[in-house]
DSSP file (Angstrom, degrees, kcal/mol; ACC not computed):
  #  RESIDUE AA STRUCTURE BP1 BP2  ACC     N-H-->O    O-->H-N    N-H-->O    O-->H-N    TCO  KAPPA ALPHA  PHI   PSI    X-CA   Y-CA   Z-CA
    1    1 A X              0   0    0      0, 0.0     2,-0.1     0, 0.0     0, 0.0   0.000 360.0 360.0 360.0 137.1    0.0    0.0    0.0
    2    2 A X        -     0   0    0     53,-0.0     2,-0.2     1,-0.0    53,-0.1  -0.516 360.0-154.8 -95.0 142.6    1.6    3.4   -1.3
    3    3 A X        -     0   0    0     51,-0.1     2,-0.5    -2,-0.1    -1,-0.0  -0.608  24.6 -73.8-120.5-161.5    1.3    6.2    1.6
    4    4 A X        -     0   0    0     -2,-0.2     2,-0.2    50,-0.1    50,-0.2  -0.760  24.8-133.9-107.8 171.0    1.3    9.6    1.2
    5    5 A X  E     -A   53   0A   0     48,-1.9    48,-8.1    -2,-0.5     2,-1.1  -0.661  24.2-145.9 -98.9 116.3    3.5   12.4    0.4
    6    6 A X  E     -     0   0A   0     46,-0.3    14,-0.4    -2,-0.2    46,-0.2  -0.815  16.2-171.7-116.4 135.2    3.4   15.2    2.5
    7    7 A X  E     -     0   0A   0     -2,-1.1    13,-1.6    44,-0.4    16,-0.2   0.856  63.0 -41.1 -28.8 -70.8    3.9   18.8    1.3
    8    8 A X  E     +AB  51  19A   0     43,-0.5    43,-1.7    11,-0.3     2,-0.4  -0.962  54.4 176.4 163.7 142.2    4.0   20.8    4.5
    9    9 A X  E     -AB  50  18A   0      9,-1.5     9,-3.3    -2,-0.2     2,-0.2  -0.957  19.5-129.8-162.2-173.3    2.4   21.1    7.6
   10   10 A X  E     -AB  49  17A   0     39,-1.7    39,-3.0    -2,-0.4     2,-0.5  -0.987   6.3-154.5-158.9 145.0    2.5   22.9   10.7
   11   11 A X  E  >> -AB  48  16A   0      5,-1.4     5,-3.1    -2,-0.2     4,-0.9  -0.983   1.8-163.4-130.6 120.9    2.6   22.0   14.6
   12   12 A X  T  45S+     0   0    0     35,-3.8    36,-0.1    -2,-0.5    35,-0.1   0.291  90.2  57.0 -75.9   4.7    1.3   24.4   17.3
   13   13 A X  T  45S+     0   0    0     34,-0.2    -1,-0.1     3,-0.1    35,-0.1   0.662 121.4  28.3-102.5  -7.7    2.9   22.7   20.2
   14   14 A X  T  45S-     0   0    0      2,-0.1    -2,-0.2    -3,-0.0     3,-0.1   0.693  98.3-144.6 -79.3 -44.7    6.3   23.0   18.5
   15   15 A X  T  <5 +     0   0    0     -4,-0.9     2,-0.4     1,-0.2    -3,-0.2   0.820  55.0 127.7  15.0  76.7    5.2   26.2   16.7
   16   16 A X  E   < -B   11   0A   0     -5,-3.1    -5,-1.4     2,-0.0     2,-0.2  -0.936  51.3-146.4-157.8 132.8    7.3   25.3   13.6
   17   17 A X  E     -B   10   0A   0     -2,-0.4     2,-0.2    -7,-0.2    -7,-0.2  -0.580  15.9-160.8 -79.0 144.6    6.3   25.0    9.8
   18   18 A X  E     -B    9   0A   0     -9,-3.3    -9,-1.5    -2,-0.2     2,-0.5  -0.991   7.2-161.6-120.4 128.1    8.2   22.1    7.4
   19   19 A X  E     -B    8   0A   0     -2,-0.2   -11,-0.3   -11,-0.2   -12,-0.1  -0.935  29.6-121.5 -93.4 102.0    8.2   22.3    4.0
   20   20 A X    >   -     0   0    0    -13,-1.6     3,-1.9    -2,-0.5    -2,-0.0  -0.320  22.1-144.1 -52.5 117.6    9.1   18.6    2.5
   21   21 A X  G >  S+     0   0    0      1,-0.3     3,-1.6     2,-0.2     4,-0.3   0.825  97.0  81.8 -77.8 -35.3   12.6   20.0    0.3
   22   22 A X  G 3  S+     0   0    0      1,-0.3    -1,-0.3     2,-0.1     3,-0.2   0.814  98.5  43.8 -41.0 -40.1   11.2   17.2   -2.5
   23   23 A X  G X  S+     0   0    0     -3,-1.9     3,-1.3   -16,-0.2    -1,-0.3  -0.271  82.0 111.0-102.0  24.6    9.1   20.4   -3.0
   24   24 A X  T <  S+     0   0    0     -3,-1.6    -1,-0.2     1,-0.3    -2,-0.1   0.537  73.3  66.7 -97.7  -8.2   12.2   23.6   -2.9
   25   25 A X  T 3  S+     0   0    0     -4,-0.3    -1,-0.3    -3,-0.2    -2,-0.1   0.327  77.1 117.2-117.4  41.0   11.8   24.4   -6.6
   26   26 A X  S <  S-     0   0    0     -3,-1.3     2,-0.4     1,-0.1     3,-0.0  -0.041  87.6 -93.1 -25.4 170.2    7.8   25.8   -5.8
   27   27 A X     >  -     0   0    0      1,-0.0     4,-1.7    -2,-0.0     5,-0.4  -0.850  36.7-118.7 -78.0 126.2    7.8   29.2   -6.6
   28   28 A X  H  > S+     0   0    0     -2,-0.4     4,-1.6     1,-0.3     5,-0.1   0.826 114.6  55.0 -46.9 -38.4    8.7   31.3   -3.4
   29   29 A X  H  > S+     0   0    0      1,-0.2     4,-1.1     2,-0.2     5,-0.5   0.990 114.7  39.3 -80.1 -43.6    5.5   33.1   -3.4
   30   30 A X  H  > S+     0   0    0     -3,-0.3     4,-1.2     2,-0.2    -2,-0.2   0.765 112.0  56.9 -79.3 -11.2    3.6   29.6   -3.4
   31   31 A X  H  X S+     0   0    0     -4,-1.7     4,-2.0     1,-0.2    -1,-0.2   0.801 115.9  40.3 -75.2 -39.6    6.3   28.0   -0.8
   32   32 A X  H  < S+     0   0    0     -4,-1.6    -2,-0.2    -5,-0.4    -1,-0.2   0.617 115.2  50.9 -95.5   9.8    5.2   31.2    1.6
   33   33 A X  H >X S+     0   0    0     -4,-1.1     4,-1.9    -5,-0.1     3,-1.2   0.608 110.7  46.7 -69.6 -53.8    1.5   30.9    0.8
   34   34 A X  H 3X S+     0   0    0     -4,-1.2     4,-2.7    -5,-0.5    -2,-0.2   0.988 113.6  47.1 -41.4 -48.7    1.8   27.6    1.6
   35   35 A X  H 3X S+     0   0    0     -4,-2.0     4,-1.2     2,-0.2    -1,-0.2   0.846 114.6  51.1 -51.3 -37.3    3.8   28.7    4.9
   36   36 A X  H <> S+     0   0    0     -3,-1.2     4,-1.1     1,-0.2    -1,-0.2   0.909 111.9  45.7 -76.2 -36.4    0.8   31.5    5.6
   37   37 A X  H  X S+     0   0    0     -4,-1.9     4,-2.5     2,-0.2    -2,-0.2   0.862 108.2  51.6 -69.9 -59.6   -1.7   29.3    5.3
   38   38 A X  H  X S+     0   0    0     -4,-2.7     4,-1.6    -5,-0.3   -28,-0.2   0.812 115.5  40.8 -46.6 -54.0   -0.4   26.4    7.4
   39   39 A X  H  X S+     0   0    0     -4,-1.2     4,-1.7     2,-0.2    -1,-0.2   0.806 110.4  55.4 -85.5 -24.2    0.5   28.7   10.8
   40   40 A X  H >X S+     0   0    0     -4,-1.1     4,-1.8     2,-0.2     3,-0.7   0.990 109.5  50.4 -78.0 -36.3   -2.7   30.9   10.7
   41   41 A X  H >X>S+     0   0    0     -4,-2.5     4,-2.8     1,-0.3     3,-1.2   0.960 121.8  32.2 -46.7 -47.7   -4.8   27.4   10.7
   42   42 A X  H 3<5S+     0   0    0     -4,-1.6    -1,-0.3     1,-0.4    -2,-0.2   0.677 114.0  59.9 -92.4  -5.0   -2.9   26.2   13.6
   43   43 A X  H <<5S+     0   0    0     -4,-1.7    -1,-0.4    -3,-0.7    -2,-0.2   0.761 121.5  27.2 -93.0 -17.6   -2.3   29.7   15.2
   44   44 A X  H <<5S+     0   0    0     -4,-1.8    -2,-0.2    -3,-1.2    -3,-0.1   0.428 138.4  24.2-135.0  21.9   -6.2   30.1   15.5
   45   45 A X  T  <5S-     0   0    0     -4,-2.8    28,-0.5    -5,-0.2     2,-0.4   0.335  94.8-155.2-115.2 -29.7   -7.5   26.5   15.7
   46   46 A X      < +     0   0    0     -5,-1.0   -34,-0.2    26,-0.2    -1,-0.1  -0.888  51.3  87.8 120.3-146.1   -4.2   24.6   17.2
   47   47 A X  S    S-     0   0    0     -2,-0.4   -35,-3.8   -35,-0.1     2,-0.3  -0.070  92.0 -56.0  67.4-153.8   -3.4   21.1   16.9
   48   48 A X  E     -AC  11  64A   0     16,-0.8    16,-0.5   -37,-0.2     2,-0.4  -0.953  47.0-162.1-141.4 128.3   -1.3   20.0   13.6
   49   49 A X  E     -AC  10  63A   0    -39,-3.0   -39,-1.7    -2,-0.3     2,-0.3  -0.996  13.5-169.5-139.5 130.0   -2.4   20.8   10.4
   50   50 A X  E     -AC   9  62A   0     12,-1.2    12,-4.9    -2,-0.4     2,-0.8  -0.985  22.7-151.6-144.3 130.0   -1.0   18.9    7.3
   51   51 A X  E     +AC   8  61A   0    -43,-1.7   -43,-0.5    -2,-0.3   -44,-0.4  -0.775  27.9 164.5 -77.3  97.2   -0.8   18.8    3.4
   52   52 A X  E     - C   0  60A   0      8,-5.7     8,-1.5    -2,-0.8     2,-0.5  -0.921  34.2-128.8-138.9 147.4   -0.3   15.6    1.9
   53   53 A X  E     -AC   5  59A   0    -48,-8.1   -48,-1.9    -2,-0.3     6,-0.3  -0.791  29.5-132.1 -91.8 123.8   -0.7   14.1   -1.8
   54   54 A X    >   -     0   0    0      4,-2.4     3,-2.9    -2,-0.5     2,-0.3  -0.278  36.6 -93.0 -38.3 139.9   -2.8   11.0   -1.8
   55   55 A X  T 3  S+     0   0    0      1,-0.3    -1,-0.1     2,-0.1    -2,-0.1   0.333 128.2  45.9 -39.9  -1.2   -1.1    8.1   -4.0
   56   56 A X  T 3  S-     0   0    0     -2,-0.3    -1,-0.3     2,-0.2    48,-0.1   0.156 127.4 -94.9-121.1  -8.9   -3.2    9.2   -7.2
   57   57 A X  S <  S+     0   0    0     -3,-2.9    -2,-0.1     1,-0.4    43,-0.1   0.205  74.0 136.5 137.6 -40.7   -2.4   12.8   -6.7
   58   58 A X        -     0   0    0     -5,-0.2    -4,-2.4     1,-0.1    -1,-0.4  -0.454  46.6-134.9 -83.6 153.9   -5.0   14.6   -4.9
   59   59 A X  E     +C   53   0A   0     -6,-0.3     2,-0.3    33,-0.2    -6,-0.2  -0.659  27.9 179.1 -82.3 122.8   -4.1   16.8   -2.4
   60   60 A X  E     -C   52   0A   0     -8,-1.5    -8,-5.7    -2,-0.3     2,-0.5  -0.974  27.8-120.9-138.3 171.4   -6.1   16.8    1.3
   61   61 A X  E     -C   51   0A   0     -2,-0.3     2,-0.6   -10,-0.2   -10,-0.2  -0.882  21.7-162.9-115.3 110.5   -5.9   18.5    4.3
   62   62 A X  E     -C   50   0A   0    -12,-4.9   -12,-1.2    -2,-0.5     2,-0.0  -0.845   5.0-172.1-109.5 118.6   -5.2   16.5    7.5
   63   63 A X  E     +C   49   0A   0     -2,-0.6     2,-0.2   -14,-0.2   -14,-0.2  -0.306  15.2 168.4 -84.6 172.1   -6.0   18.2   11.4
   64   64 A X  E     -C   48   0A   0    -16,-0.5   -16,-0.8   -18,-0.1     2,-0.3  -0.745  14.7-162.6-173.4 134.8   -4.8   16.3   14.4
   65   65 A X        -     0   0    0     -2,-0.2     4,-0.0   -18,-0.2   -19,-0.0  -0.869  27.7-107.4-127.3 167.9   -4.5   17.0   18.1
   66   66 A X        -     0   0    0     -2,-0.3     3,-0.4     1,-0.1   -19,-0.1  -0.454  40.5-120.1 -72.6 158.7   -2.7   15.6   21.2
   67   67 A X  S    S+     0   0    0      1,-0.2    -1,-0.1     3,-0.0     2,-0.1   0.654 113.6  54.7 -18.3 -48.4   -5.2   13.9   23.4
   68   68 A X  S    S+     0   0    0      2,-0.0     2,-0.5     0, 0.0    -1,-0.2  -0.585  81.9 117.9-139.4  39.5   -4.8   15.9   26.4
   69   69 A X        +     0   0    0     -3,-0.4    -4,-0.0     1,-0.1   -23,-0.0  -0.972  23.0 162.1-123.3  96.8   -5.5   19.4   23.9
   70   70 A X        +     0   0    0     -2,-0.5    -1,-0.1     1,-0.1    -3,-0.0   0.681  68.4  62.2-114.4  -0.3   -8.5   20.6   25.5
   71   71 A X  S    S+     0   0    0      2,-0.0     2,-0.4   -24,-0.0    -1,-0.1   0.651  85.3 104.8 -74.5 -30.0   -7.8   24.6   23.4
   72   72 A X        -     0   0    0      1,-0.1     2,-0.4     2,-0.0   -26,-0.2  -0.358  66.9-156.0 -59.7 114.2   -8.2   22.5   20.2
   73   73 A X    >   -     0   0    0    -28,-0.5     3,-2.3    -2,-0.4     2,-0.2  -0.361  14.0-173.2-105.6  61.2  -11.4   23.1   18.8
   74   74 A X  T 3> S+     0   0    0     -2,-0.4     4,-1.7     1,-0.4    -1,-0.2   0.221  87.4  52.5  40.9 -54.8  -12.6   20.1   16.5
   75   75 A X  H 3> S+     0   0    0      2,-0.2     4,-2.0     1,-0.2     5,-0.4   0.957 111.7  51.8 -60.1 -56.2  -16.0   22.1   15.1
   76   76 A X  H <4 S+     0   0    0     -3,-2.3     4,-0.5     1,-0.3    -2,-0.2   0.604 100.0  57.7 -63.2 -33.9  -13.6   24.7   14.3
   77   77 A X  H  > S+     0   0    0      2,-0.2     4,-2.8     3,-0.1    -1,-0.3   0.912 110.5  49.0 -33.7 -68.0  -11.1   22.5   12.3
   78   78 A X  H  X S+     0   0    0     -4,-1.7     4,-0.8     1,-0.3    -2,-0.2   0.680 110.6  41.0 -35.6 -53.2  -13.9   21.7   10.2
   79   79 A X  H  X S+     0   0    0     -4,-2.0     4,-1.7     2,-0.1    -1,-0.3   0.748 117.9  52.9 -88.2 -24.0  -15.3   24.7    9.3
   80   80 A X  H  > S+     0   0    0     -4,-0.5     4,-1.8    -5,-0.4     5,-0.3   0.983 113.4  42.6 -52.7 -52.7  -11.7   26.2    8.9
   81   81 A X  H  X S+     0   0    0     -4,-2.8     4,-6.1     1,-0.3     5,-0.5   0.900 109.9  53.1 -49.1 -54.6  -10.6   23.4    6.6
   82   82 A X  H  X S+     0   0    0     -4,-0.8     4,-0.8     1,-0.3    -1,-0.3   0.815 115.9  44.5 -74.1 -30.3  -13.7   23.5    4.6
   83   83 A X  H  X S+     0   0    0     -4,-1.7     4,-2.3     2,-0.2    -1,-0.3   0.946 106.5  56.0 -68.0 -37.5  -12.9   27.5    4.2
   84   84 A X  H  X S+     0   0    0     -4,-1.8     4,-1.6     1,-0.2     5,-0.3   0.901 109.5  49.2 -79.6 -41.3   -9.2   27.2    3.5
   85   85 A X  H  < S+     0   0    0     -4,-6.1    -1,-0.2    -5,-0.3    -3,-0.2   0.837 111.4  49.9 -75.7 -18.6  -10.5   24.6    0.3
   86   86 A X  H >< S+     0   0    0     -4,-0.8     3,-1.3    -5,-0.5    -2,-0.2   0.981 120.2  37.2 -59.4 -75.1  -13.2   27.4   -1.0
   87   87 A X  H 3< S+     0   0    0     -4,-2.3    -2,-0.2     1,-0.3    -3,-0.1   0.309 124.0  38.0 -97.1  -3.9  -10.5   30.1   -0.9
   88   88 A X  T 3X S+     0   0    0     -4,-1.6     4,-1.3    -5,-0.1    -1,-0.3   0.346  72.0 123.0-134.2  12.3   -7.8   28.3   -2.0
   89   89 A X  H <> S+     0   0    0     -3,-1.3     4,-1.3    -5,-0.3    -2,-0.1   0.660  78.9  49.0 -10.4 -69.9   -9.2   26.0   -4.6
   90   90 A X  H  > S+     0   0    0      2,-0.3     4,-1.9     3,-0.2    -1,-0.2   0.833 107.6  52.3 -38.9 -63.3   -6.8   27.3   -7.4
   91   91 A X  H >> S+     0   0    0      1,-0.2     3,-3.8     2,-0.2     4,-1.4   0.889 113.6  49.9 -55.8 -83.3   -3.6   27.0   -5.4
   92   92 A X  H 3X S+     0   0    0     -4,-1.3     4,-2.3     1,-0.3    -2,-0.3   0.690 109.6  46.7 -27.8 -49.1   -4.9   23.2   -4.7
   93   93 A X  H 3< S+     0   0    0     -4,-1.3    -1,-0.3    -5,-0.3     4,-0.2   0.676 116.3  46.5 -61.1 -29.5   -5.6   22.3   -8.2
   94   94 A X  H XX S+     0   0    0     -3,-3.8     4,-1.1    -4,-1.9     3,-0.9   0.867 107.5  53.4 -86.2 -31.0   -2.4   23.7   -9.3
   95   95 A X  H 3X>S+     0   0    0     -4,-1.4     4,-3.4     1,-0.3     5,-0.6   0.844 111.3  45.0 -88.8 -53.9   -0.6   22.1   -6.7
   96   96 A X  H 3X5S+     0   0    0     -4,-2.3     4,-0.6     1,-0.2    -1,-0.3   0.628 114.5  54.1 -76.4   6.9   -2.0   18.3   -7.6
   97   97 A X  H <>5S+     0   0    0     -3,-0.9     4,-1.2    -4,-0.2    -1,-0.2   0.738 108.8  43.1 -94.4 -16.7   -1.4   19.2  -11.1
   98   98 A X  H  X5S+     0   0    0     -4,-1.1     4,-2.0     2,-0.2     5,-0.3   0.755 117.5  47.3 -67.4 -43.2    2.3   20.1  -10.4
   99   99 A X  H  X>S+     0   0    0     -4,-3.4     4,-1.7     3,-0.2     5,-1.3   0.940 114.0  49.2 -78.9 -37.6    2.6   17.0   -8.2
  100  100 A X  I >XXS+     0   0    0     -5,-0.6     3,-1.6    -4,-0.6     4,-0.9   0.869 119.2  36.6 -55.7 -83.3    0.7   14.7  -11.1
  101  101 A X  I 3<5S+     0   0    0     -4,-1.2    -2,-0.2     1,-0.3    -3,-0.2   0.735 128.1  35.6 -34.4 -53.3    2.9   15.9  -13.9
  102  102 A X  I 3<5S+     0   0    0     -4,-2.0    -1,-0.3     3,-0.1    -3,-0.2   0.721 133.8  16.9 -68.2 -29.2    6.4   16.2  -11.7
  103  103 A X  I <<5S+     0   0    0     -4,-1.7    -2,-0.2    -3,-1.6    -3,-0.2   0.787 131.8  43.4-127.1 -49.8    6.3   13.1   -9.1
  104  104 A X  I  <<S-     0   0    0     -5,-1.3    -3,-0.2    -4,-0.9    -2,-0.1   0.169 102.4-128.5-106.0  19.0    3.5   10.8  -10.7
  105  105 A X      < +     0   0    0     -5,-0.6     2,-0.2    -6,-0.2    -4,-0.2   0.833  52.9 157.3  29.4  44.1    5.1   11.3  -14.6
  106  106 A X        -     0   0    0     -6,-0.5    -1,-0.2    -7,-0.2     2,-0.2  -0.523  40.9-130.2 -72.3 141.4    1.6   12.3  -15.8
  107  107 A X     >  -     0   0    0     -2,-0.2     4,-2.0     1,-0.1     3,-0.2  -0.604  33.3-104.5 -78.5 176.0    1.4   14.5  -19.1
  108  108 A X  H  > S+     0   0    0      2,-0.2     4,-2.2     1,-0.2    -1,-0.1   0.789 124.3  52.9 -27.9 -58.7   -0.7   17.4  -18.7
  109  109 A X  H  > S+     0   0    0      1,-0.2     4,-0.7     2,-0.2    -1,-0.2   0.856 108.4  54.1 -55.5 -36.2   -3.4   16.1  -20.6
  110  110 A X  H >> S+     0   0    0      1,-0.2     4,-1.5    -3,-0.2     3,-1.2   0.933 122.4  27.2 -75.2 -53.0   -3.2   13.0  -18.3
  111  111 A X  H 3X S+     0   0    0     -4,-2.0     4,-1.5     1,-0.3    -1,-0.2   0.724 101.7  71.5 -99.5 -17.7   -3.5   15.1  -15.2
  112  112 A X  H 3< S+     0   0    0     -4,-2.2    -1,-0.3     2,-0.2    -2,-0.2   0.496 109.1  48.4 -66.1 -23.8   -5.5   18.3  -16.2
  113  113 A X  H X< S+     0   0    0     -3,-1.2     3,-1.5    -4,-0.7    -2,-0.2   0.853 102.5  59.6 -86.9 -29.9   -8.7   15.2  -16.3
  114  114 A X  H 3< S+     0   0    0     -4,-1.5    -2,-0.2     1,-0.2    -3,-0.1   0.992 105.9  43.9 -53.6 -55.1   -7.8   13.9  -13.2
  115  115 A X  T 3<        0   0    0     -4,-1.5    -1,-0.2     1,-0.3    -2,-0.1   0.667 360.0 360.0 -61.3 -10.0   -8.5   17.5  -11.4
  116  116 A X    <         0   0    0     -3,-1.5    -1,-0.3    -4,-0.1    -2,-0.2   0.429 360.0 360.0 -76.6 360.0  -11.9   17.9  -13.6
């Protein structure tokens, strides 16, 4: 079973963003969106918040919290998450089509129907 590849995340009990270096030749403005994005989740829900390409490509957004996290707000995850993929739609779609075409040696054509 193939696992996934993650992009980037960010931990608020550490308070420290990673960017996976498989990913350093981004374009800087999409490595520091990625970067903006990652710490405001976790600076105003908490937890651990992570970016990871499924084994076909697609991008999703995974929360997680210690146990013993009682600031972590779960509801709040949800509706963030569910904001951050309205408003950042475009970045996502570009991002699994960069990751088909570069990682999963898809053509364009190949990977421009997977994101329809």
């Amino acid at each position: 079973m193939e696992q996934n590849v993650v992009l980037c995340g960010a931990n608020s009990y550490d308070q420290k963003y990673y960017l996976n270096q498989e990913f350093s030749a981004l374009p800087d403005a999409v490595k520091q969106e990625l970067q903006i994005m990652c710490v405001w989740f976790t600076e105003d829900i908490g937890g651990i918040l992570t970016l990871e390409f499924e084994p076909d490509g697609t991008l999703i957004m995974k929360t997680t919290a210690d146990d013993m996290d009682y600031y972590y707000d779960d509801i709040g995850a949800g509706l963030k998450l569910h904001q951050l993929q309205r408003q950042k739609r475009e970045l996502m779609s570009s991002l699994e089509m960069y990751y088909r075409v570069m990682f999963l040696n898809k053509t364009v054509e190949e990977a421009g129907k997977e994101i329809l």
